[in-house]
Residue, then its C-alpha position, 0 to 999 in steps of 0.5 A: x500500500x506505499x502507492x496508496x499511501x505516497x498518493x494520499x501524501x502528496x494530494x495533500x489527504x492527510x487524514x486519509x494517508x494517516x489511516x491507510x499508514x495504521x499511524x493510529x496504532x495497531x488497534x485501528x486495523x478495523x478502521x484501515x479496512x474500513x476505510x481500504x474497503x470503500x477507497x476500493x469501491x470508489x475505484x471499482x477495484x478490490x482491496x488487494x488491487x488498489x496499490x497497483x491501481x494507484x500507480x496505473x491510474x492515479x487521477x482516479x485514485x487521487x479522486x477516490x481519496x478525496x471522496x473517501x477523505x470527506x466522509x472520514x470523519x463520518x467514518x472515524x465517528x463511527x468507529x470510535x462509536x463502536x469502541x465505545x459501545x465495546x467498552x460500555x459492554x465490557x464495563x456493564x459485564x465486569x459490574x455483574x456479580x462474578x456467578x451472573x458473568x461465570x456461566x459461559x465459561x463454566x458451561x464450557x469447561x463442562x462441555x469440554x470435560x463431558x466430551x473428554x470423559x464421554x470419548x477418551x477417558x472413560x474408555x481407557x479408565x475401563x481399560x486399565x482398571x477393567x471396568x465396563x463404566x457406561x458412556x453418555x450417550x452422544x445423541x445426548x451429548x449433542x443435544x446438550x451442546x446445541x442446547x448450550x450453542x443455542x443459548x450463548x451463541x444465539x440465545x435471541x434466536x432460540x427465545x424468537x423460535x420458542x415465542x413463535x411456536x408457543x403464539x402458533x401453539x395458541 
C-alpha cells in the first residue's frame, strides 16, 4: 500500500494517508479496512488491487481519496462509536456479580470435560482398571451442546423460535 499511501501524501489527504499508514496504532486495523474497503469501491477495484491501481491510474485514485477523505470523519465517528459501545459492554459485564458473568465459561469447561470423559477417558479408565463404566450417550451429548450453542451463541434466536411456536401453539 506505499502507492496508496505516497498518493494520499502528496494530494495533500492527510487524514486519509494517516489511516491507510495504521499511524493510529495497531488497534485501528478495523478502521484501515474500513476505510481500504470503500477507497476500493470508489475505484471499482478490490482491496488487494488498489496499490497497483494507484500507480496505473492515479487521477482516479487521487479522486477516490478525496471522496473517501470527506466522509472520514463520518467514518472515524463511527468507529470510535463502536469502541465505545465495546467498552460500555465490557464495563456493564465486569459490574455483574462474578456467578451472573461465570456461566459461559463454566458451561464450557463442562462441555469440554463431558466430551473428554464421554470419548477418551472413560474408555481407557475401563481399560486399565477393567471396568465396563457406561458412556453418555452422544445423541445426548449433542443435544446438550446445541442446547448450550443455542443459548450463548444465539440465545435471541432460540427465545424468537420458542415465542413463535408457543403464539402458533395458541
Amino acid at each position: 500500500m506505499s502507492a496508496l499511501v505516497a498518493l494520499a501524501g502528496s494530494a495533500g489527504l492527510k487524514v486519509v494517508e494517516k489511516i491507510v499508514a495504521r499511524k493510529f496504532g495497531d488497534g485501528a486495523g478495523q478502521l484501515a479496512g474500513d476505510i481500504l474497503g470503500a477507497i476500493a469501491d470508489q475505484v471499482g477495484v478490490p482491496v488487494d488491487q488498489l496499490d497497483q491501481a494507484a500507480e496505473d491510474q492515479p487521477a482516479v485514485v487521487t479522486q477516490a481519496l478525496r471522496t473517501v477523505e470527506e466522509r472520514s470523519p463520518e467514518l472515524i465517528a463511527l468507529y470510535a462509536s463502536g469502541l465505545e459501545l465495546q467498552k460500555a459492554q465490557l464495563a456493564a459485564e465486569a459490574s455483574e456479580p462474578l456467578w451472573m458473568r461465570a456461566w459461559r465459561p463454566a458451561g464450557m469447561y463442562l462441555l469440554a470435560a463431558l466430551w473428554l470423559w464421554s470419548v477418551i477417558v472413560l474408555h481407557v479408565v475401563n481399560a486399565a482398571f477393567g471396568t465396563a463404566m457406561p458412556q453418555m450417550s452422544v445423541d445426548q451429548l449433542l443435544t446438550l451442546s446445541g442446547i448450550y450453542m443455542g443459548l450463548y451463541m444465539g440465545g435471541h434466536t432460540a427465545k424468537d423460535m420458542v415465542a413463535k411456536w408457543a403464539g402458533a401453539q395458541k
